[in-house]
C-alpha positions as CSV (number, residue, x, y, z in Angstrom):
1,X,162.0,196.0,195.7
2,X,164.9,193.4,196.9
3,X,163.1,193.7,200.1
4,X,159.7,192.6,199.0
5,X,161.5,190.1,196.7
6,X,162.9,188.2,199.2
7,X,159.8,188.8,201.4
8,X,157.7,187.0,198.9
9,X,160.2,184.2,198.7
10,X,160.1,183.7,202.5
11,X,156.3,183.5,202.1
12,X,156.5,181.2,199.5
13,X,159.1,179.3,200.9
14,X,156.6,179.3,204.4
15,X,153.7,178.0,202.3
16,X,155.9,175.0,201.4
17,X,156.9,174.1,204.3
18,X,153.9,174.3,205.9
19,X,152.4,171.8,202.5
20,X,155.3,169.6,202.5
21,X,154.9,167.0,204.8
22,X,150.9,167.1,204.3
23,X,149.5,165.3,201.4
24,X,146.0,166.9,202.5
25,X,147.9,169.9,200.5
26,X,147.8,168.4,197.4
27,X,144.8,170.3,195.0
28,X,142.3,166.6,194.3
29,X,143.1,165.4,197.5
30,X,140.3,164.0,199.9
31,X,140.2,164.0,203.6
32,X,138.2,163.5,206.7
33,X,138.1,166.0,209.6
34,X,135.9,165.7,213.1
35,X,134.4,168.9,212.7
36,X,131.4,169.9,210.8
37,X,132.9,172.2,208.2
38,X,135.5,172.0,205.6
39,X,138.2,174.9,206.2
40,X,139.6,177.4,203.9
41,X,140.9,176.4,200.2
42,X,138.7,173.1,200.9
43,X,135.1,172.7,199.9
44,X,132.7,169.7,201.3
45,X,132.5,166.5,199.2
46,X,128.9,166.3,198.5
47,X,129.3,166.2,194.7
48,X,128.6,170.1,194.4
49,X,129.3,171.8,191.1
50,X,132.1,174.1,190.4
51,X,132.9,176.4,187.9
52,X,135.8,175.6,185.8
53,X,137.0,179.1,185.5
54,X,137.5,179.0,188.9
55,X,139.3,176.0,189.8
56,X,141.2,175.5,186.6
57,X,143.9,173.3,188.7
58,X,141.2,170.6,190.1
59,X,139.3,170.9,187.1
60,X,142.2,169.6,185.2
61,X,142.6,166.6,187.5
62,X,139.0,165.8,188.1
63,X,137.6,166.5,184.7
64,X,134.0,165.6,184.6
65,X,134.8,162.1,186.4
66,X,132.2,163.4,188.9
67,X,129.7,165.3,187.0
68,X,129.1,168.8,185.4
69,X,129.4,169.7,182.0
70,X,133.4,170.2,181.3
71,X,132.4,173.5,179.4
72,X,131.3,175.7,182.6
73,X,131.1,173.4,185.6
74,X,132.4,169.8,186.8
75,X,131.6,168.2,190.1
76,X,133.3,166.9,193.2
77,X,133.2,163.4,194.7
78,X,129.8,162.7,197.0
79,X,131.1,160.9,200.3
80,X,128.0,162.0,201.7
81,X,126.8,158.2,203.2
82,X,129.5,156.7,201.4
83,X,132.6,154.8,202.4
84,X,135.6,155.6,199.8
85,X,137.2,152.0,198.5
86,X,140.6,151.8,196.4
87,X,140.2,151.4,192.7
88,X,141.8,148.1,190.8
89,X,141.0,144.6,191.8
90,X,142.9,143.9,195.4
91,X,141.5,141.3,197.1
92,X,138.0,141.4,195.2
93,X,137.6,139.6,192.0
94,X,135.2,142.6,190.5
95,X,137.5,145.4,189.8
96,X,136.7,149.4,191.0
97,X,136.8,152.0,188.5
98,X,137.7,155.5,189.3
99,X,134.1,156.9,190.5
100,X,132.5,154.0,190.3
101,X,129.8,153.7,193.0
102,X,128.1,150.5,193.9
103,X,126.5,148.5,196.6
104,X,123.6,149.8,198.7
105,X,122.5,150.3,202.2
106,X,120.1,147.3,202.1
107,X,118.9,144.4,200.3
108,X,114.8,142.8,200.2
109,X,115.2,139.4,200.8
110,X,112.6,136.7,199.3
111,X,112.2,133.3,199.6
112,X,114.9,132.6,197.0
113,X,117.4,133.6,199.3
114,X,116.5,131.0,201.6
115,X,118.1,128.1,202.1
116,X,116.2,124.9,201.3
117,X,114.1,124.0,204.2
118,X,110.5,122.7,205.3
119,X,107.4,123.3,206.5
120,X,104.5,120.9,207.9
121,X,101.8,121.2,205.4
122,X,97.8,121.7,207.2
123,X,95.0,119.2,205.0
124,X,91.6,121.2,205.2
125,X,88.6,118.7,203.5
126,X,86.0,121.1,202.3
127,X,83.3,119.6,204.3
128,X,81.0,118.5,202.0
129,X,79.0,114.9,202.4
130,X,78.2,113.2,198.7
131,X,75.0,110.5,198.9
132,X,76.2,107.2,197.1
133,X,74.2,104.2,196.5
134,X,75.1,100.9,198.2
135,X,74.5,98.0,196.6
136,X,74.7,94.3,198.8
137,X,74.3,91.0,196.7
138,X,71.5,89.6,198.0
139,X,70.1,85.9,197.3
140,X,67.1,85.3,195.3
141,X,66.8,82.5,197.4
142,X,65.1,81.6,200.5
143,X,67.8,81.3,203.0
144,X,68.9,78.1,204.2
145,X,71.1,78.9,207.5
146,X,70.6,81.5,210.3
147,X,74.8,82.1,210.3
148,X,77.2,82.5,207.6
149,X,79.8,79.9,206.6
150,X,82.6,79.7,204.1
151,X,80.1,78.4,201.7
152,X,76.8,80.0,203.1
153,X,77.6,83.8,202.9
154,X,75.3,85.4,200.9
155,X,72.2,87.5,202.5
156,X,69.1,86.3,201.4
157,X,65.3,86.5,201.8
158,X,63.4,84.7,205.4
159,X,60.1,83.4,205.8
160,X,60.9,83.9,209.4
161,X,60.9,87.0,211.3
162,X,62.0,85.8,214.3
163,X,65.2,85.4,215.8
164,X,67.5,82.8,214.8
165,X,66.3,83.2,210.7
166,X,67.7,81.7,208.1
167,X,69.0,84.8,206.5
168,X,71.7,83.5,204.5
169,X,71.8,81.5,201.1
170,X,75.1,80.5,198.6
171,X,73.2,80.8,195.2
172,X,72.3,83.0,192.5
173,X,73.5,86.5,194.4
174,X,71.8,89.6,192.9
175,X,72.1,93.1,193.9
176,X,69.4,95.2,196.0
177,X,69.4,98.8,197.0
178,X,69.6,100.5,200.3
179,X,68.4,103.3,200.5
180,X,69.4,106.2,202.9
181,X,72.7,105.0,203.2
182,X,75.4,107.3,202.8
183,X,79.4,107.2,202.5
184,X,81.6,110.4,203.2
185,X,84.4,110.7,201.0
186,X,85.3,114.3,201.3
187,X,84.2,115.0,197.2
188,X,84.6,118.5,196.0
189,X,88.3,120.7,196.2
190,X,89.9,120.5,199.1
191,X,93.0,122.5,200.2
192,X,96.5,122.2,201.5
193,X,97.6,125.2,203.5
194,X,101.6,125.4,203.5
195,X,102.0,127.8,206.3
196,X,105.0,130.4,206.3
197,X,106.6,132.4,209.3
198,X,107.8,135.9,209.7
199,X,107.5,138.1,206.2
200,X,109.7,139.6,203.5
201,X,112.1,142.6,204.6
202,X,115.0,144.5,204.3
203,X,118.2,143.7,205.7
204,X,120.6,146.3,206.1
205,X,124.1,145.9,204.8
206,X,126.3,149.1,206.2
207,X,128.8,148.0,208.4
208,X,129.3,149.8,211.4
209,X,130.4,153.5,210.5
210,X,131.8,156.7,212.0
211,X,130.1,160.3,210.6
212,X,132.8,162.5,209.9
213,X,133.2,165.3,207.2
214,X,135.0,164.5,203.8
215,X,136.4,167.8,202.6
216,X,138.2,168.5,198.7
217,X,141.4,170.5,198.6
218,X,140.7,173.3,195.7
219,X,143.8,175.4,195.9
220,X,147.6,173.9,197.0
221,X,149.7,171.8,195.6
222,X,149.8,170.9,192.5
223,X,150.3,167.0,192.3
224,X,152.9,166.2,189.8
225,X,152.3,163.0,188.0
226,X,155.4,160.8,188.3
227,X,157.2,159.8,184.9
């Protein structure tokens, strides 16, 4: 019996050393490792359940902080994707709570996002020609010279068809029609086209990362809260 007592001692004394200057030991504790399992007394952080029966020690630290129940199961911490930041304020004005996740692997930008900018707008007239009558004063009177003059500058009526008329009179203007004349002015809805470039998207917002495995001690240490 004295034999296997100090036997067990050795081994216990063994385990400690070997845990003692590893704070991966401690039962809570989170850590990364290149290869693609988690070893022994260790399970994967991928926010599995476990049963609280069976890790009474982590349960106690973890509580249901990262899911389950607290009657039959409670959860581990999910790193899977995730980048693990320090809790409290630091150097961010928005504190960190203990599990809190946030942020996300991309962000839709709109044009609200934009800084203010411009763009050369595109006039498009709708084409359309609207008939208008024209009405020219026109004297009553027979015309008097065959050129206009500051005071002679009102068509008028000719007894003479041939060149060098007297077309033009300086009293008692009225207003005749001419028909088939038309004027253009665009009438009807017309549009300004503001073109745009490029389209909405997503813009990713993950730093540049390494994949490596986050692994949960279950059984070790126990950490002892300092007073």
């Amino acid at each position: 019996m004295k034999r296997y007592y100090v036997s067990s001692l050795a081994a216990l004394a063994l385990t400690s050393s070997l845990y003692a200057e590893n704070p991966d030991a401690y039962i809570g504790s989170i850590w990364a490792t290149g290869s693609n399992y988690c070893p022994t007394n260790t399970v994967l952080a991928d926010g599995r359940l476990l049963n609280v029966n069976d890790y009474p020690a982590l349960f106690s630290l973890f509580g249901t902080t990262y899911g389950g129940n607290g009657a039959a199961t409670f959860g581990v911490p999910n790193l899977g994707g995730r980048t693990p930041v320090g809790v409290g304020t630091g150097n961010n004005l928005t504190p960190v709570a203990l599990a809190q996740q946030r942020g996300q692997a991309s962000v839709a930008l709109t044009a609200t996002n934009l800084p203010a900018h411009t763009h050369v707008p595109t006039f498009t007239p709708n084409g359309t020609t609207t008939a208008f009558a024209v009405n020219v004063a026109v004297s009553s009177n027979i015309g008097s010279a065959n050129q206009p003059s500051p005071t002679v500058n009102t068509l008028s009526g000719s007894t003479i068809g041939s060149a060098g008329a007297n077309m033009w009179a300086s009293t008692n203007p009225t207003s005749v029609n001419l028909a088939g004349v038309t004027i253009s002015n665009g009438a009807g809805a017309a549009t300004v086209t503001l073109a745009s470039t490029g389209s909405n998207g997503t813009v990713p917002t993950i730093p540049p990362v390494l994949g490596m495995t986050y692994c949960v001690t279950v059984n070790g240490i126990y950490p002892v809260k300092p007073n």
